[in-house]
N, C-alpha and C positions, 0 to 999 in steps of 0.2 A: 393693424399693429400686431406683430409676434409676440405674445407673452411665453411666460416661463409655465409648466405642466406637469403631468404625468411621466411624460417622457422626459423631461428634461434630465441631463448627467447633474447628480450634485455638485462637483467640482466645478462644471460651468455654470452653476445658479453662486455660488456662492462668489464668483469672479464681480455682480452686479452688486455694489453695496447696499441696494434698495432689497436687492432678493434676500442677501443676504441677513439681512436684517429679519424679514420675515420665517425664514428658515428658523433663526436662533429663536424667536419668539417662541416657534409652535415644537420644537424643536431642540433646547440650551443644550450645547456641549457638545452636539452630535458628530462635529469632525474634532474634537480634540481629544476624547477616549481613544488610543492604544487600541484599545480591543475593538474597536469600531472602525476603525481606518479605512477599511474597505468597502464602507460605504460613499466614500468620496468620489470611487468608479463606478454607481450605480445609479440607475437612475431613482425619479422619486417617487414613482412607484414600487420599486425595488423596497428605497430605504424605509420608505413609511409602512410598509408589509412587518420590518422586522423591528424598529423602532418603538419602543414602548409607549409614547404618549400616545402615537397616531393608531397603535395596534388594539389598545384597551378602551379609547374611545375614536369612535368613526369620526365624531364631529370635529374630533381636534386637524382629523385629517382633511373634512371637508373645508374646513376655515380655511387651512393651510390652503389649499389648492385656488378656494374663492381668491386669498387677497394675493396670491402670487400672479393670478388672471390679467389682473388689472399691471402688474411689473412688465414695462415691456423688455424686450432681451434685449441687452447690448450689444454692439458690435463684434460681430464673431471678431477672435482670436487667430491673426494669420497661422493656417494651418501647418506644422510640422511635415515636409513632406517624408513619405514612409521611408525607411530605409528596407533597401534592395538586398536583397541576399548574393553579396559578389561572385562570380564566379572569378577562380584566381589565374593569374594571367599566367601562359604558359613561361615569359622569362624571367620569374622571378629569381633563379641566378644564372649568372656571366655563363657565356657560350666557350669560357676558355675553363671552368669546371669541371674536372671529370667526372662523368656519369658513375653513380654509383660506388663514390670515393669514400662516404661515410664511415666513420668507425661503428661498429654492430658489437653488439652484446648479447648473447644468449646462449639458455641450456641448453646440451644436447642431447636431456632428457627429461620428461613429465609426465608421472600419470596422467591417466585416463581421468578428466573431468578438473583438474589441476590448470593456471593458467600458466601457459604459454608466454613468454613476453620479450618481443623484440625490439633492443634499444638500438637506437640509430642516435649519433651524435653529427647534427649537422649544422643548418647557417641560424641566424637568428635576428638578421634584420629586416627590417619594416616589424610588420604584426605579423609571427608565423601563425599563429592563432586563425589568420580568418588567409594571410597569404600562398598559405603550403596547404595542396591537398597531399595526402596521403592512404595509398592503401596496400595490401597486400593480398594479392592470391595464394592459398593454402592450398595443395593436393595429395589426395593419399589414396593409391590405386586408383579410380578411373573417377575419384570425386572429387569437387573444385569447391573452397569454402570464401570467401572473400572477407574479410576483417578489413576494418576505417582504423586508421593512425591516428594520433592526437599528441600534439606539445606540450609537455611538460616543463616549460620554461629552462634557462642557460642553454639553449641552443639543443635540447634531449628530448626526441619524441618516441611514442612508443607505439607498438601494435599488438595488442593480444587476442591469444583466440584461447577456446576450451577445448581442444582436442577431445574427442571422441569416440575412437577408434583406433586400435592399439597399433603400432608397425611405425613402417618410415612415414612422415609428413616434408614434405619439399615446398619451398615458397622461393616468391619473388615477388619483389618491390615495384609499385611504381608511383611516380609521383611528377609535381609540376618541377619541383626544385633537383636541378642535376643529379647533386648527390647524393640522391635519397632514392635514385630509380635505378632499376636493374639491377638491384641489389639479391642473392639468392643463397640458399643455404637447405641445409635438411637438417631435422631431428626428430628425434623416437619417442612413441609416447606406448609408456609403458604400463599395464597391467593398474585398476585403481585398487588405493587405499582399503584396506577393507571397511570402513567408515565411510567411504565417498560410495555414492548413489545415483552422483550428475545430478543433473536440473529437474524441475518438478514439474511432469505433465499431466494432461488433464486426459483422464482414463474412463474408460465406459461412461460415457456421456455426464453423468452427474460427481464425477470424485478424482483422485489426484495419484499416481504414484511418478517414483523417480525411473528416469532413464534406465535404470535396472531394472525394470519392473517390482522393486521393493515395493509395498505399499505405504502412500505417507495419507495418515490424517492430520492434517489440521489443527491445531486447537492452539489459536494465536492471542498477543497480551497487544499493549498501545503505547506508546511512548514517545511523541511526535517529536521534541524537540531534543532528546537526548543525545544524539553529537555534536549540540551546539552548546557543552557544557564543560565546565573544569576536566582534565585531569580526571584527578580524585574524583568527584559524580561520576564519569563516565566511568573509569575501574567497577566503583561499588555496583554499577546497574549490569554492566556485567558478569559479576559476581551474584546478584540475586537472579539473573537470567539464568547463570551454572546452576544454579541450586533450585529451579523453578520447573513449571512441566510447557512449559510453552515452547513453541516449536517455528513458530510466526511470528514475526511484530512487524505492526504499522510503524514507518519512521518518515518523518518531512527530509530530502535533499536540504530546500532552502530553510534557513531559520524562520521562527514564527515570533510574532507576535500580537500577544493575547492577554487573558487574565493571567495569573500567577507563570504567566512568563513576558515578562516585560523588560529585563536586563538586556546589556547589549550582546550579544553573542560573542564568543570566542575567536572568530573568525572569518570570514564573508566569501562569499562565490566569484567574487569579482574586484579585478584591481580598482581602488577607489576607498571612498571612507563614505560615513553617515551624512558628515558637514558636508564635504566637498562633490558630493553626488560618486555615480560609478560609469563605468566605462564597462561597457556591454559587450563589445568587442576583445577584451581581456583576461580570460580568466585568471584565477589564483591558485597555480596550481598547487598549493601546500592545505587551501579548503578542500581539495577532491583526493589528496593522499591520506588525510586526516581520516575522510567518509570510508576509503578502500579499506583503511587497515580494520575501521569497524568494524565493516561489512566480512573481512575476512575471521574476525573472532568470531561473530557471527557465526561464520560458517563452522567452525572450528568446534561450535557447542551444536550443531546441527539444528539451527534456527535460518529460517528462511528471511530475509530481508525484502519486506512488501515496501518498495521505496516512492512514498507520492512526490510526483514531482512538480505539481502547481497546489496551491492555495490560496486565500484568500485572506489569511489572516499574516498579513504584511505590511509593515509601514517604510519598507526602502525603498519600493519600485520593480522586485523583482518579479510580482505577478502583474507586471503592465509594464514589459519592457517592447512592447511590439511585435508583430511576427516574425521577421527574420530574426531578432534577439531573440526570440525564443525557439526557433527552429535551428540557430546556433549550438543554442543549451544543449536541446536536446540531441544535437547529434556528439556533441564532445560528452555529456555525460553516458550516451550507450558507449559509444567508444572507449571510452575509461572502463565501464564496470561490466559489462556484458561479459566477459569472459570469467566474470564469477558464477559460480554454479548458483549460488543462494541468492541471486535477484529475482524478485519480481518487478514488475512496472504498473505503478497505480499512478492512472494520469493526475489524477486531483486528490486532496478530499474535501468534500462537499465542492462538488465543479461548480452546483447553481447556482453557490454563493461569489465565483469568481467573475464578479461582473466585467472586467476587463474583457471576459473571452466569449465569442458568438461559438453559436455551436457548432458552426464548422472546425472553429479551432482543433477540437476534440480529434476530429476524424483525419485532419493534416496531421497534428502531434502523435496518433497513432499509424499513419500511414509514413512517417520520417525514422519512427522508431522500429518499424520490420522491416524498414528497408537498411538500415545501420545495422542492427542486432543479426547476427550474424545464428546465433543459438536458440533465436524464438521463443522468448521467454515469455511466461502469462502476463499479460493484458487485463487491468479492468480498468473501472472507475466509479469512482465514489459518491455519494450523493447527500444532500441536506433534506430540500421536503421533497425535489422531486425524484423519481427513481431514474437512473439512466436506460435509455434505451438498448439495452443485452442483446437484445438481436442483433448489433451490430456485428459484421462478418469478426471483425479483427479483437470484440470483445470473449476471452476465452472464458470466463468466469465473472458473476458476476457480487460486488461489495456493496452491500447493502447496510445503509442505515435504518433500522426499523424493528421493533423487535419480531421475533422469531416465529409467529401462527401461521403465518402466510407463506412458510419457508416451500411447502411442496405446491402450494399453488404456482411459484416463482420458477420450479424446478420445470416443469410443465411447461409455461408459459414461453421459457428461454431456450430449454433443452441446455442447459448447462449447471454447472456447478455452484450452491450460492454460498456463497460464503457472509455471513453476520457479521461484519467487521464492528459494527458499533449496536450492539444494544441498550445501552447506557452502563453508568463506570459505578461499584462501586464505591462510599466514599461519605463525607460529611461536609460540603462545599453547599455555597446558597443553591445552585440553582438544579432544578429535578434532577436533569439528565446526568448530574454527579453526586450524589446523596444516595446512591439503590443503598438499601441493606442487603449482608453478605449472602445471606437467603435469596433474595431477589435477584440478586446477578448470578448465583447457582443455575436457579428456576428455569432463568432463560436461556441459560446454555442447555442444561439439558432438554428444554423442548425442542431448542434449534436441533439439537444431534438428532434428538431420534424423529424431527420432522426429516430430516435426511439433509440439512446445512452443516455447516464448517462453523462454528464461532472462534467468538474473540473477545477476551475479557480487557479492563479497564479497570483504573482504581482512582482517588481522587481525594486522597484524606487531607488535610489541610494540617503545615508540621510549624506553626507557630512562627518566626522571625524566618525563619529559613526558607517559606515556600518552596518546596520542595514535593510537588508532588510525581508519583509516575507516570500520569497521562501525560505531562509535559516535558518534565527534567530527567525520569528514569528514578535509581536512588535505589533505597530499600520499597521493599512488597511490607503493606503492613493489617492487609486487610486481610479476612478469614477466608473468601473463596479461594484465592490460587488454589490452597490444599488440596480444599475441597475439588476442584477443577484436575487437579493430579487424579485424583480416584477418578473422575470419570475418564480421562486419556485410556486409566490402566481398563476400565470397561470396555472403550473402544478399540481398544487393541484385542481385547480379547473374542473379537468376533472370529466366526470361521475366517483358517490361512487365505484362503481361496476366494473367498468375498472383496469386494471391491472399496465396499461399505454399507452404512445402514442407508436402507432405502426407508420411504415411507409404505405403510401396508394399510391394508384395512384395517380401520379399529369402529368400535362403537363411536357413538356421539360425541359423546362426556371426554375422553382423554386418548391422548393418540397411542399409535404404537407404528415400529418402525423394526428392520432388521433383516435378515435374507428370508425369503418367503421359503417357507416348506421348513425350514431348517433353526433360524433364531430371530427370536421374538423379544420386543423391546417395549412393554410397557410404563408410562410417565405420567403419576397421578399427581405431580406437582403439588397447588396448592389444596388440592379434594384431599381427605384424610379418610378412607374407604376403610370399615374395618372386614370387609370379607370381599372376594372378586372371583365372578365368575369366567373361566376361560374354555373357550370350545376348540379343540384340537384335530391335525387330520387322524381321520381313522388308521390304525395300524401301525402308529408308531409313537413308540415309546419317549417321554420328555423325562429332563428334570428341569426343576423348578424352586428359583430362586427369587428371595425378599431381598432390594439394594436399598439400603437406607444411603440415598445421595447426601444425607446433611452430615450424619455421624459416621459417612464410610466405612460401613459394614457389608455384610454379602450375607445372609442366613438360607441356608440350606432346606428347601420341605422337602423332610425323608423319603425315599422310595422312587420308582420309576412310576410317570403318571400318562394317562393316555384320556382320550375321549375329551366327555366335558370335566373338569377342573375346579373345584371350587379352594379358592386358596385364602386362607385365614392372616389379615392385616395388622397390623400396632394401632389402626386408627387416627397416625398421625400424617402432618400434610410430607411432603417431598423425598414419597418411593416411588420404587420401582418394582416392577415384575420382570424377572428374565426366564424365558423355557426356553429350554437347546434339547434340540432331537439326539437321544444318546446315540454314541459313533456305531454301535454294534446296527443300528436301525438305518444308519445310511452307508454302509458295507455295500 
């Protein structure tokens, strides 16, 4: 006899009413919490890991497993067979269609880094969704860029690219639908913006500047679900973005639901409704115009868009729509947004918790997304308790959940960039990971920086009827760190032109130190409140030497030019810093 297990999916234990019965026993509530939903894809060793009765005591888990032993499995469920990712037929229209009859739309001019966008107005029967491919060849002098089309519904598809490279660019169309092939034209892309910088690459193995060579650090906020919001929310989060020092934000594609975001969303990804199920085969194009114009204020405040595109906290179905549904997704949303400069692509966050997906998925959804993305934009992915594999060739960067000690160990291990996406939120909420005091989410950013990572702050206060907080909805900033977090940007900025970033260095034991070696030196005594430190310098060259009070954002000056060993007198209190920079006449 087969019983029910460890392995068992919950959604298929809870299908036998005997199982299900013993689930609810050891287990009440566990698929009709909202916020839990995504356990229904997991199995039951998955869910009783994260489950509270089975997590705080073992035995409630061993019961469980004992009396499900004895539950034999019922008759499997005739299986769904998979759906196939079509390839579209070459005569999707009539042989009496002129080739390349379309009406086109486009500038005949764009800066450098600006997108590009070529409207084609053509057929629109059957699904052009999944029945019309589309693409276009770009060239400019002896280079060849290729851009993927996508429908825009009424019969309107588009193609964009991020031009590059200043001068003539030439294209031509091709496609399975007549009048969408052979289509060709030129236009000039002109000189960028003095504010545009292009896309954001990953520089000297550990740090990040733009396509210019500008230097960009880092220093991002979290806001998962805030374009699935009013209007109104969505202006004000923008508006506290204007007015804020963040330069990153984590944002969810699809809408989430969770704790204090459990409302229906504003809008959905796909033609369909919540009652009536969705059609996966359909997009909505007015949900991904809604995302673009985001993404483009966004840009606009020079904030980079780290955009996750699977999670786990869902109750529509959109992270278990199957693999060609989701190799779908993900090629119409590169195509859509990739010719924004301010994308990133973060496959998940928290993927381990996405029990729909094995771990091959990962490595097909980033291998579907370089081959679409036309502009190679960074690559990560996100993680719960386990870290992801960073070694992966196509992983450029890696986001890490975890707070910040291990940051240089990670640097090492990877040979890449790490970026702290989550070290917990400041905030006043039940559960740890959102209640830091403003102090403690300071703390951890700055050990992350001068461990040599990238952070990303959070906040999480709780606004009374309104639920409204910024991890979720966006809104107003209402906690102490941003500010504070503004001082340290203006810190990191002010390391040498020429630096890449803060590295890790040698330091003592006790408290780290980070910064260009020979030249600036970043001391973080965090929570130790040291009232005297001693520092040993290279021979022959002259420092000055600076008290950063990180909480009260000060900078105090110790007089005079200093050399040798260092002894430097403290306030005593916890979260300074020490900064020494070699004066310029010494590195002449």
């Amino acid at each position: 006899m087969k019983s029910y297990g460890p392995d068992s999916v919950l959604r298929d234990v809870l299908r036998n009413d005997q199982a299900a019965a013993v689930v609810h026993k050891y287990l009440p509530g566990i698929e009709e919490d909202w916020s839990r939903v995504q356990f229904l894809r997991g199995t039951l060793r998955q869910v009783t890991g994260f489950a509270l009765p089975t997590r705080i005591d073992p035995a409630v888990c061993e019961a469980l497993f004992a009396e499900l032993a004895s539950v034999p499995v019922a008759p499997a469920v005739e299986p769904v067979p998979e759906e196939q990712v079509p390839t579209p037929s070459s005569g999707y229209e009539a042989t009496n269609v002129a080739a390349g009859s379309a009406r086109t739309v486009f500038a005949e001019s764009v800066p450098k880094w600006r997108v590009f966008e070529l409207e084609l107005h053509g057929p629109s029967h059957g699904n052009p969704f999944t029945d019309v491919d589309l693409s276009v060849e770009f060239r400019c002098g002896e280079r060849t860029v290729t851009a993927h089309g996508f429908y825009d519904g009424d019969g309107v598809y588009r193609v964009r690219l991020m031009p590059d490279e200043e001068g003539i660019w030439s294209f031509r169309t091709g496609s399975n639908a007549r009048s969408l092939s052979g289509i060709s034209g030129t236009f000039h892309c002109a000189p960028a913006a003095p504010a545009d910088h292009g896309p954001v690459r990953v520089h000297d193995r550990f740090h990040f500047r733009y396509a210019d060579g500008t230097r960009y650090l880092p220093l991002g906020t979290t806001s998962y679900a805030w374009t699935h919001q009013s209007e109104a929310l969505e202006k004000q989060t923008l508006q506290s973005l204007a007015d804020g020092p963040f330069n990153k934000i984590r944002m969810c594609v699809f809408p989430k639901s969770y704790i204090h975001n459990t409302e229906e969303p504003e809008r959905y990804p796909y033609a369909g409704s919540p009652e009536e199920g969705w059609d996966f085969s359909r997009f909505d194009p007015g949900f991904f115009r809604h995302l673009e114009d985001r993404i483009e204020r966004l840009g606009q405040l020079g904030i980079e868009a780290d955009l996750i595109l699977f999670h786990p906290y869902d109750r529509w179905g959109f992270s278990d729509m199957g693999p060609a549904a989701d190799e779908r997704y993900l090629r119409y949303v590169v195509a859509r947004l990739a010719a924004h400069r301010n994308v990133w692509w973060s496959l998940a966050n928290e993927y381990d918790l996405v029990w729909s997906k094995d771990a091959d998925h990962w490595h097909r959804a980033a291998a579907v997304i370089r081959e679409t993305d036309p502009h190679a934009h960074l690559i990560g992915n996100h993680n719960c308790v386990d870290l992801y594999d960073n070694s992966a060739e196509w992983v450029t960067h890696s986001s890490i959940q975890r707070p910040p000690e291990r940051t240089a160990q990670w640097r090492e291990e990877w040979a890449k960039p790490v970026t702290l996406d989550e070290m917990g939120y400041e905030g006043d909420v039940e559960w740890g990971w959102g209640n830091l005091t403003p102090q403690e989410m300071v703390r951890r950013c700055w050990e992350g920086v001068v461990r040599g990572g990238y952070v990303t702050h959070g906040e999480c206060f709780l606004d009374g009827e309104n639920d409204v907080l910024w991890w979720s909805k966006g809104g107003l900033l209402k906690g102490e760190s941003s500010a504070r977090l503004a001082f340290l940007r203006t810190v990191m900025e002010q390391m040498p032109d020429d630096a890449s970033g803060i590295d890790p260095l040698p330091s003592d034991f006790d408290f780290p130190t980070g910064g260009v070696a020979g030249r600036y030196l970043l001391t973080y005594f965090g929570l130790g409140q040291p009232g005297v430190r001693t520092f040993f310098l290279p021979a022959g060259q002259r420092w000055s030497v600076e008290v950063i009070d990180t909480w009260n954002m000060t900078i105090t000056e110790v007089p005079g030019s200093h050399e040798g060993t260092v002894t430097v007198t403290l306030p005593g209190r916890p979260y300074l810093a020490v900064r020494l920079r070699v004066l310029e006449e010494d590195t002449a």
